[in-house]
ROSE-4610 file (N, C-alpha, C; in Angstrom, 1 decimal, always signed):
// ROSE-4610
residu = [X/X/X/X/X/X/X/X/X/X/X/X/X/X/X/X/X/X/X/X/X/X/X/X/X/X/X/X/X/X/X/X/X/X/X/X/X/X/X/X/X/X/X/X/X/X/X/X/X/X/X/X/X/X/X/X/X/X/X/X/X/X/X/X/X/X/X/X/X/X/X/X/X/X/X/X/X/X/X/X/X/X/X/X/X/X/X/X/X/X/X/X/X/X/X/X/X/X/X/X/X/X/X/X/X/X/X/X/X/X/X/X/X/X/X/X/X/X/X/X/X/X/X/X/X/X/X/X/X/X/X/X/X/X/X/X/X/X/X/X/X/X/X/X/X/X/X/X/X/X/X/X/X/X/X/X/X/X/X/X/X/X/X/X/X/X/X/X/X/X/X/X/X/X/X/X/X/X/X/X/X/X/X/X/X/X/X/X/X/X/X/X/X/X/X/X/X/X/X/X/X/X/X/X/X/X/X/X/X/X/X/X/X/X/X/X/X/X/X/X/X/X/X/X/X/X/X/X/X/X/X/X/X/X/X/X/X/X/X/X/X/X/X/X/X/X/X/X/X/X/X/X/X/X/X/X/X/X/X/X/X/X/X/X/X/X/X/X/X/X/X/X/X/X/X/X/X/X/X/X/X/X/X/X/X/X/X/X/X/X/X/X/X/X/X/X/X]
num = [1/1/1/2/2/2/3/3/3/4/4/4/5/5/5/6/6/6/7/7/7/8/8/8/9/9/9/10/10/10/11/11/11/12/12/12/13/13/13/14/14/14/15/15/15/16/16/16/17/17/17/18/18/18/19/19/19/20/20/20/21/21/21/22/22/22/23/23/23/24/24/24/25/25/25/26/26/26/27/27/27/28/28/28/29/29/29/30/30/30/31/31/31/32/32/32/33/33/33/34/34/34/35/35/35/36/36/36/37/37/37/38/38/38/39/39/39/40/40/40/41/41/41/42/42/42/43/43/43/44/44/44/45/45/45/46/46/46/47/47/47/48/48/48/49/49/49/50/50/50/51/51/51/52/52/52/53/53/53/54/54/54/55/55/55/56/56/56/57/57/57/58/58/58/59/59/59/60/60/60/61/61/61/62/62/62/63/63/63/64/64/64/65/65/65/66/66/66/67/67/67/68/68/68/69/69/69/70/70/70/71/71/71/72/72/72/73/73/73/74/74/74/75/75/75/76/76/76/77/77/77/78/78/78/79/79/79/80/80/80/81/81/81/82/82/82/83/83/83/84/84/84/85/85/85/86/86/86/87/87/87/88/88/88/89/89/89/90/90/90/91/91/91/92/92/92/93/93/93/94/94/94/95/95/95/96/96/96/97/97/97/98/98/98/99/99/99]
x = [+21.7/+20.4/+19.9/+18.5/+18.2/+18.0/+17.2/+17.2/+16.0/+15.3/+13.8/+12.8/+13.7/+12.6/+12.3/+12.8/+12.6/+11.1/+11.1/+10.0/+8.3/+8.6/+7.0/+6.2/+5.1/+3.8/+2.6/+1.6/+0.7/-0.6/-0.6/-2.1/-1.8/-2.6/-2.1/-3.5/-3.7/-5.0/-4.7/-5.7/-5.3/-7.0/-7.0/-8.1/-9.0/-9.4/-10.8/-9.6/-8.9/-7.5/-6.8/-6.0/-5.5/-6.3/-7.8/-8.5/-8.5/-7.2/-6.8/-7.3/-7.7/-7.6/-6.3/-5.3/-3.7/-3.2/-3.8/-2.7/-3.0/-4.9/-5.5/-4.6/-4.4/-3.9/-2.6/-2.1/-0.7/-0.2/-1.0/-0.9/-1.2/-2.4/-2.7/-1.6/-1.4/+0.3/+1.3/+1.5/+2.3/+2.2/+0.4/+0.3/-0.3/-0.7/-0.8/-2.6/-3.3/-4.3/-4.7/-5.3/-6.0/-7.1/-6.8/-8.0/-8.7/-8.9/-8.6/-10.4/-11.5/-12.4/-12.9/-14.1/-14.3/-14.6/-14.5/-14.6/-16.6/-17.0/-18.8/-18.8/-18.1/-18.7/-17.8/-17.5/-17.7/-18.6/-18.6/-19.6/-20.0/-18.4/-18.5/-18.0/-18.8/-18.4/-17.9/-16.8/-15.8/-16.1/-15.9/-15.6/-14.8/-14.2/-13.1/-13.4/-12.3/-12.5/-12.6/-14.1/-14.8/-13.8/-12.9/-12.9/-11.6/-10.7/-9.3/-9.3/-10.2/-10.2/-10.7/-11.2/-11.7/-10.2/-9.3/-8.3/-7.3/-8.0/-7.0/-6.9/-8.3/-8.2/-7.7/-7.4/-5.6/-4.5/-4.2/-3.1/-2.8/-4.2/-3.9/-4.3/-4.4/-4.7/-3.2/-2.3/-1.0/-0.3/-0.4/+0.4/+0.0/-1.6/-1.8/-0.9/-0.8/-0.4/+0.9/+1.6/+3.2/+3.5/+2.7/+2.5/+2.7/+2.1/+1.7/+3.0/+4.1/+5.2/+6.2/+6.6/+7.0/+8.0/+9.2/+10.4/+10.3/+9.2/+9.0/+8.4/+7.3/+6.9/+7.0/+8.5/+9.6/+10.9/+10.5/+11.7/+13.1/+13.5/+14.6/+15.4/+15.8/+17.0/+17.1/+18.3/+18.7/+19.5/+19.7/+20.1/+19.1/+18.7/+18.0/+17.8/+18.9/+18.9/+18.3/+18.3/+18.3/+16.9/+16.2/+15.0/+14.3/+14.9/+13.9/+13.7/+14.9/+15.0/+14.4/+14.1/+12.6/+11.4/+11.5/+10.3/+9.9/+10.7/+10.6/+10.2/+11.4/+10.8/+9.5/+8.6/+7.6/+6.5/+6.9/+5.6/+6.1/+7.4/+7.0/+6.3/+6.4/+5.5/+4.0/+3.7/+2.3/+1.7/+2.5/+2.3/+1.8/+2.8/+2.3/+1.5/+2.2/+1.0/-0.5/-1.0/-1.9/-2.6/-2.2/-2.5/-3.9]
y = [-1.8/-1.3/-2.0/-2.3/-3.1/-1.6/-2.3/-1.5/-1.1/-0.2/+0.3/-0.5/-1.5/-2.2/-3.0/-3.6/-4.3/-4.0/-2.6/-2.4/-1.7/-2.3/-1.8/-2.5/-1.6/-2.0/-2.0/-3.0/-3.4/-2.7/-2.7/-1.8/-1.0/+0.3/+0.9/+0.6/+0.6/+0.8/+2.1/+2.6/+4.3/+4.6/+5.0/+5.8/+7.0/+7.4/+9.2/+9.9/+10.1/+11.2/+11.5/+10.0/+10.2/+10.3/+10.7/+10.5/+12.1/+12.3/+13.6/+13.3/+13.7/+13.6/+13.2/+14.3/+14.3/+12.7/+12.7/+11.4/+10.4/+10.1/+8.6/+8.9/+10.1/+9.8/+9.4/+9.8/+9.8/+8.1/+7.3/+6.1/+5.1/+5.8/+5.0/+5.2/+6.1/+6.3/+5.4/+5.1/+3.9/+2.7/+2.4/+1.6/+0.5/+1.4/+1.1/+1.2/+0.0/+0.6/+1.0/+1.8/+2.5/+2.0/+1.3/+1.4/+1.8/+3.5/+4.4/+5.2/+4.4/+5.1/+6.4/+6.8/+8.4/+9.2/+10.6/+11.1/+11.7/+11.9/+11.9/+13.3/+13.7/+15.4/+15.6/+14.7/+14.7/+15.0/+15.7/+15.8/+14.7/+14.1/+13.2/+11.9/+10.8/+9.9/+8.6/+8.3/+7.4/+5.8/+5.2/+3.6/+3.6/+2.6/+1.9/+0.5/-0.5/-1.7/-2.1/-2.2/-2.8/-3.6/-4.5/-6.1/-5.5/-4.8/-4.6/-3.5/-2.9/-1.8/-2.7/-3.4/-4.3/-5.0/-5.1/-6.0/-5.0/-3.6/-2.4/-3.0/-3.6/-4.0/-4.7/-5.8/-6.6/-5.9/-5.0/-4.2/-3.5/-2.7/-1.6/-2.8/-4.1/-4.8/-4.9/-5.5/-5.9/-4.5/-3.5/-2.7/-2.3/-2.3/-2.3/-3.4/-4.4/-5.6/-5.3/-4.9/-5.0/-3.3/-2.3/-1.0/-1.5/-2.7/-3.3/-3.5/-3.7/-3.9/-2.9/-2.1/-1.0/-0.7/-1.8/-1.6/-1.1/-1.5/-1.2/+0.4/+0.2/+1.4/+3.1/+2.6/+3.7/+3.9/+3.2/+2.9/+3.4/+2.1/+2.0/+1.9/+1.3/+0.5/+1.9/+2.0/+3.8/+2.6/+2.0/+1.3/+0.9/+0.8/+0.1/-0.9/-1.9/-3.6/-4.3/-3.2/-3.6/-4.0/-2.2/-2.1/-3.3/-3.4/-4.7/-6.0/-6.1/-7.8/-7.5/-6.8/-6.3/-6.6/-6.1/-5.9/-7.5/-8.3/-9.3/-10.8/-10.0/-11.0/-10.7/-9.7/-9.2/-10.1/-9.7/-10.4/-12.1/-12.6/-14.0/-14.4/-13.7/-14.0/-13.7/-12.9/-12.6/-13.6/-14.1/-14.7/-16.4/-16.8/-18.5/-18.3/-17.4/-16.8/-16.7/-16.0/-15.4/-14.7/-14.1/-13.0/-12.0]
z = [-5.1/-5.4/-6.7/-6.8/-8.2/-8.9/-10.2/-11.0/-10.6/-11.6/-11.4/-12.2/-13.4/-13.8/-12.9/-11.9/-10.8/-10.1/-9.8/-8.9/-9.9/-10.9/-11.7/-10.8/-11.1/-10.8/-11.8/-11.1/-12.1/-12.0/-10.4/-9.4/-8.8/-8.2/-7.2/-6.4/-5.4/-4.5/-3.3/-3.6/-2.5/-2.2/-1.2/-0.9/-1.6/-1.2/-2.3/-1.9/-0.9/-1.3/-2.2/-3.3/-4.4/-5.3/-5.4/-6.6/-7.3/-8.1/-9.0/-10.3/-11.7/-12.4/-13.0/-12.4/-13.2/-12.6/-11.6/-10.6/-11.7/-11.3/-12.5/-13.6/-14.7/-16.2/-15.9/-15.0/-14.9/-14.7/-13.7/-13.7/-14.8/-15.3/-16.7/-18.0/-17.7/-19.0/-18.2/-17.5/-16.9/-17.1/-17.7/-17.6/-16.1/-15.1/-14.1/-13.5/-13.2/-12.7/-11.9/-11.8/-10.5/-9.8/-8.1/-7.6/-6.6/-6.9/-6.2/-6.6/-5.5/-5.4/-5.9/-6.3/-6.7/-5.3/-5.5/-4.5/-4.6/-3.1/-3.8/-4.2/-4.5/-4.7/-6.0/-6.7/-8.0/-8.7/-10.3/-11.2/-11.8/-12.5/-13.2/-12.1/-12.0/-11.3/-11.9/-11.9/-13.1/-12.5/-13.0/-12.7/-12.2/-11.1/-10.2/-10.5/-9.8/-9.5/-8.1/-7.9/-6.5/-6.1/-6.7/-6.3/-5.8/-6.6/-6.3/-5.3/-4.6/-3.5/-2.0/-2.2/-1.5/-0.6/-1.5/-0.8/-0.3/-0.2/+0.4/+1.9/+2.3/+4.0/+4.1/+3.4/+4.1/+4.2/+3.6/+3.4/+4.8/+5.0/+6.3/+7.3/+7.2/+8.7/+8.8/+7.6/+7.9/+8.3/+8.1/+8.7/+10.0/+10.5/+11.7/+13.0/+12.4/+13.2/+13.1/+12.3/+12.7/+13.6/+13.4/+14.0/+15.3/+16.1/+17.2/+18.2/+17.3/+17.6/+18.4/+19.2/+19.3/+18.9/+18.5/+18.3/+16.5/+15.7/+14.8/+14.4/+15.4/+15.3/+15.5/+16.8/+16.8/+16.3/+15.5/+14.8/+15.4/+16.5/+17.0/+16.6/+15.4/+14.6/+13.5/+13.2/+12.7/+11.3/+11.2/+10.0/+9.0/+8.0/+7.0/+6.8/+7.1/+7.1/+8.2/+9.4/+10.6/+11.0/+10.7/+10.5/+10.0/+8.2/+7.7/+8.1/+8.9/+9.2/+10.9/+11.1/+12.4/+11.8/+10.9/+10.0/+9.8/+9.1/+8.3/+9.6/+10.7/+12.2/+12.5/+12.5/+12.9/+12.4/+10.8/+9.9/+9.8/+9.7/+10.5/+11.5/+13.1/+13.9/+13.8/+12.8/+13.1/+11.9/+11.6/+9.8/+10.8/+11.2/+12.3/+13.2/+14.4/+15.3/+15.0/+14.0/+13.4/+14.5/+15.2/+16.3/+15.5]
């Protein structure tokens, strides 16, 4: 297992579902930005970053496309390594392919 400094992060991008008060401060004490739309029925309506929520839809296309897979999607493989290196064949083929 690495360590956890291994896995910092710099961004998060989330939908109007994570938009808490406690969640944003809590990221920003991390150090972490938030780009995590307001919700409309806010009072106070905060700033986000347009540009970095924008690239949420690459994100859910690539998990749509490997979803596509069924051996993935039901996750057939009961091992961890097994799984990933499914995972990792998946997103090679769809990576050349460009399906």
């Amino acid at each position: 297992m690495l360590p956890a400094s291994h896995f910092q992060a710099n961004q998060l991008i989330a939908d109007c579902g994570s938009d808490t008060d406690w969640f944003i401060a809590a990221l920003k004490n991390q150090g972490i930005t938030p780009g995590i739309p307001p919700r409309k029925n806010r009072t106070i309506q905060r700033r986000y970053n347009k540009t970095l929520y924008r690239q949420r839809h690459t994100i859910e296309s690539m998990f749509g496309r490997i979803k596509d897979w069924r051996r993935i999607a039901m996750r057939y493989d009961h091992c961890a390594h097994t799984f990933l290196s499914a995972i990792c064949l998946a997103a090679t083929v769809i990576f050349y392919l460009k399906e």
